[in-house]
N, C-alpha and C positions, 0 to 999 in steps of 0.2 A: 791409378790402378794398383791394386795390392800387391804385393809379390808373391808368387806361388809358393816357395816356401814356408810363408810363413801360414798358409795353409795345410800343409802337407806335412804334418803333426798327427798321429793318431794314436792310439792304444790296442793292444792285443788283438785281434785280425779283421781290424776296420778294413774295408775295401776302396778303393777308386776305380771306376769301371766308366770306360770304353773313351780313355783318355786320347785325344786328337791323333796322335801316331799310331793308333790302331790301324795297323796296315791295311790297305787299299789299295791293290792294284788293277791297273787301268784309268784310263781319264776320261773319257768322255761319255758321260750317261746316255747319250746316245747314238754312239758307234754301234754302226752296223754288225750283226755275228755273220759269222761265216764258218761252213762246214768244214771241219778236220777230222783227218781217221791215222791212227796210231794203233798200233802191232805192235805189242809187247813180246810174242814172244817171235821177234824179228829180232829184237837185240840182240847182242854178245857180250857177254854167256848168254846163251837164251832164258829169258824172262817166262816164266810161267802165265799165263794170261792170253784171252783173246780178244782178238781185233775187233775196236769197236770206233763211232763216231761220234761228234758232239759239235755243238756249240756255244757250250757252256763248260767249265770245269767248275764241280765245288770243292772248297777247298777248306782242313780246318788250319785255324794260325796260331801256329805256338808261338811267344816272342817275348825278347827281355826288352825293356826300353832302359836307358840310362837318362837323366834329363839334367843339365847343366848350366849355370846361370843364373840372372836375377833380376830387377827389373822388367820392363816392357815383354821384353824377347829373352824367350829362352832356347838351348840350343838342346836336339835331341839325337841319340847315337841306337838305330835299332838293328837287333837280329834276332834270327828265327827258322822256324822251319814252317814251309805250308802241304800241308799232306792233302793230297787228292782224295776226296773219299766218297765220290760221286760225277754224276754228270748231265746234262740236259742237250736232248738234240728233238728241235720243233718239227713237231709230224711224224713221227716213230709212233710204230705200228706198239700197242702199247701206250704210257704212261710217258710222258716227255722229258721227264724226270727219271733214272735209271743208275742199277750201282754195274757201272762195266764188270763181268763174268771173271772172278779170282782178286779182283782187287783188293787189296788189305787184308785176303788169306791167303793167296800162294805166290803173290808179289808184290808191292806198293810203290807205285809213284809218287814223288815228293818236292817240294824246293826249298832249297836253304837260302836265305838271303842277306843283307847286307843294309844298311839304311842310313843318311844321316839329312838334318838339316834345321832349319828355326820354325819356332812357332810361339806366337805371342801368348805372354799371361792371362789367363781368363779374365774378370773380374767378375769374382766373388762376392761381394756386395752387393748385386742387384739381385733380383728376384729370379730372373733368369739372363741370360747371357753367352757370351761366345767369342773365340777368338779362332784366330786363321793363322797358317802359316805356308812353306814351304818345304820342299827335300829339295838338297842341291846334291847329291847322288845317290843310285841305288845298283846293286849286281846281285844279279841271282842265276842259280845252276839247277837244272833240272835233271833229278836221277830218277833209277830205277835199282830193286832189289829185289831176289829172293827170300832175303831173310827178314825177320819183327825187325821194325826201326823204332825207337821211343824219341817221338817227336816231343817230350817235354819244353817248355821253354830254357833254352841255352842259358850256361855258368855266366858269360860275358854275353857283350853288344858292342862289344867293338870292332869283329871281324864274321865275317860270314861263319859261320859253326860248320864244326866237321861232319860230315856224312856219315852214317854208321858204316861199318866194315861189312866187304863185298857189294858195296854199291857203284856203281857206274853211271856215268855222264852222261847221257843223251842229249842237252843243248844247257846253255847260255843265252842270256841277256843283259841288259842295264836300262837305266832311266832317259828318256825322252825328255819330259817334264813332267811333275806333278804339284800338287798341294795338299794342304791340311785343315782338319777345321775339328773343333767339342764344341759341344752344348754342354752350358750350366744350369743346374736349376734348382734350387733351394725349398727345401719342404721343412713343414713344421716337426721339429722337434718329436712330436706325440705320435705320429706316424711313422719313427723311424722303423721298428719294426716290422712293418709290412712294406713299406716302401722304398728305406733307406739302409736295408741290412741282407747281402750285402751289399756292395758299390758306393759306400758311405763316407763322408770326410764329417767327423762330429766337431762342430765350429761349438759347440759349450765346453769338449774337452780342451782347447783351445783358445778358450776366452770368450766363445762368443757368446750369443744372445739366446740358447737351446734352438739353434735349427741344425741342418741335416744338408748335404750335398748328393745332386747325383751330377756325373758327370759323362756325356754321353746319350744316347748312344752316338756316334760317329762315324763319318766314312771319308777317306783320305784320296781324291782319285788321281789315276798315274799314269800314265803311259810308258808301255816298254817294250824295246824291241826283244828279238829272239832269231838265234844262231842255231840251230840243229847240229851236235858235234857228227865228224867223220872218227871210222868209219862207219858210225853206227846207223848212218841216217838211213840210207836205202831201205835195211828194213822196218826201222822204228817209226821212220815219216813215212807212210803210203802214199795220204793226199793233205799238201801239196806236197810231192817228193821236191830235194832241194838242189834238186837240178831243172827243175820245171821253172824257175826264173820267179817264180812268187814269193815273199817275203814273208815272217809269222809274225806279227805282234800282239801285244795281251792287252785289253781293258777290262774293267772290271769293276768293282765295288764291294769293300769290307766293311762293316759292323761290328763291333766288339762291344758287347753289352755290358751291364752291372754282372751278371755273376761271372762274366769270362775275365775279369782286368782284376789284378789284387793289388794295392797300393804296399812294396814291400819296407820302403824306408822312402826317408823324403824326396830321394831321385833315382829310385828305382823303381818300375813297374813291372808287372809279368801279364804277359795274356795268356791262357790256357785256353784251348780248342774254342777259338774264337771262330767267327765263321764267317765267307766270302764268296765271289764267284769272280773265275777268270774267264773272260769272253775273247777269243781270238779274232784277231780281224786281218784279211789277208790283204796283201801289198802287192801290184805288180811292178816288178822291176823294166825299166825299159832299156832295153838291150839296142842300138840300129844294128836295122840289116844289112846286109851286103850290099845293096844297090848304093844303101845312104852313105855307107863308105865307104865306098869308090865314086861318090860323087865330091864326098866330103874332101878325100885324100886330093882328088882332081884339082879342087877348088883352091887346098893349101897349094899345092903345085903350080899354080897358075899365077898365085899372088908371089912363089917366089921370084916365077920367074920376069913377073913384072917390075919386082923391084931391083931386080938385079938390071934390066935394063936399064932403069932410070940413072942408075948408080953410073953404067958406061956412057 
């Protein structure tokens, strides 16, 4: 298997597009959705915006990746931001698909995230192809703001990126488990133009044979839980409020195409408004009642005091 490097050669603004780390969150393509409703302008400071539901978030994804290493496996370090810029809730009187009332003009939801883990070298050589890998951690913060945030992809990837100023916390999460995966796929030379410009890795400027790379599209799926911060939740979380004993997590699925991914030096990549959807899926917590523990407590009670007898 070739080493990715020594592909990852270009001239003046070749592209790589929708390289394996193209974020993806949630994991399992078919986790259930489940209805949430969120009141922005419940927060504090209050959020300009009205309360809306969904079961879907879309989302765009700005992000740097770092990629480092050689051989087989290489290791990848990402951050970013993902900006809400939509939503879907099934059976809405309307279009199922819908942009919540003020978003992204008199307030915007967003999440900054964090990323690291391996993922194996493609190989380049065959006509088409693919490799796989994994994230061994992710944290992400979900805000809110009144003022223009500029989701560009972030100066670094090696720590979660700052939040623009007057932004506030509304929850946290991290990674459960997830994985990775690109498709390679090698076009003729004579086509790069229309096929291969951009999201292109040109293997003739690199010695090769006159063919063309595209790389991608790809989708990375994740699981992740999610914390509602206090005090803000009462009025930001309506349904499930986070006293109701119910749990948030995200699944989801990202795609990051040939024109969203630029190849900017041989281990850095950028996404620009690449695009995803987060699917929440609710958790119940199981709490016992009162009965169960006062039978439970009875039950330690009994065994101690049976071994205290045996003792005498």
């Amino acid at each position: 298997m070739p080493r990715l490097s020594n592909y990852l050669t270009v001239r003046g603004t070749s592209h790589v597009a929708g390289l394996a780390i193209a974020l993806t969150i949630g994991s399992v393509a078919t986790a259930r959705a489940d209805v949430v409703t969120w009141n922005p302008a419940g927060a504090l400071p209050p959020l300009v915006g009205t309360q809306f539901s969904f079961d879907q978030l879309k989302v765009s994804d700005n992000a740097r990746i770092a990629l480092s290493g050689s051989g087989p496996t290489l290791n990848f370090d990402e951050a970013g931001f993902l900006n809400v810029i939509g939503a879907h809730l099934t059976g809405r009187p309307g279009p199922d698909d819908f942009t919540p009332a003020g978003i992204n003009n008199t307030y915007q939801l967003f999440f900054t995230f964090h990323a690291t883990g391996t993922t194996g070298a493609p190989d380049f050589s065959s006509p088409t192809g693919g490799s796989a890998g994994n994230f061994t951690s992710l944290t992400y913060t979900l805000y809110g703001t009144n003022a223009p945030g500029d989701f560009a992809p972030p100066g670094s990837a090696t720590t979660e990126p700052t939040a623009p100023a007057g932004s506030i916390v509304l929850g946290s999460g991290n990674l459960i488990d997830g994985a990775t995966n690109l498709t390679v796929k090698n076009i003729s030379y004579t086509n790069a133009a229309t096929q291969c410009s951009p999201g292109t890795v040109d293997l003739a400027a690199a010695g090769g044979a006159g063919h063309c790379l595209q790389i991608g599209p790809s989708a990375t799926p994740l699981d992740l839980t999610f914390t509602p911060n206090s005090p803000l939740e009462d009025g930001f979380f309506v349904s499930p409020s986070p006293s109701s004993g119910i749990k948030l997590d995200f699944a989801g699925a990202f795609t990051n195409d040939f024109l969203n991914v630029t190849l900017v030096n041989a281990g850095t990549v950028t996404v620009a408004d690449g695009g995803g959807t987060l699917t929440p899926v609710l958790l119940a917590t199981t709490t016992p009642e009162p009965a169960t523990l006062a039978i439970l407590g009875g039950g330690l009670v009994s065994l101690g005091l049976i071994r205290r007898r045996k003792r005498s």
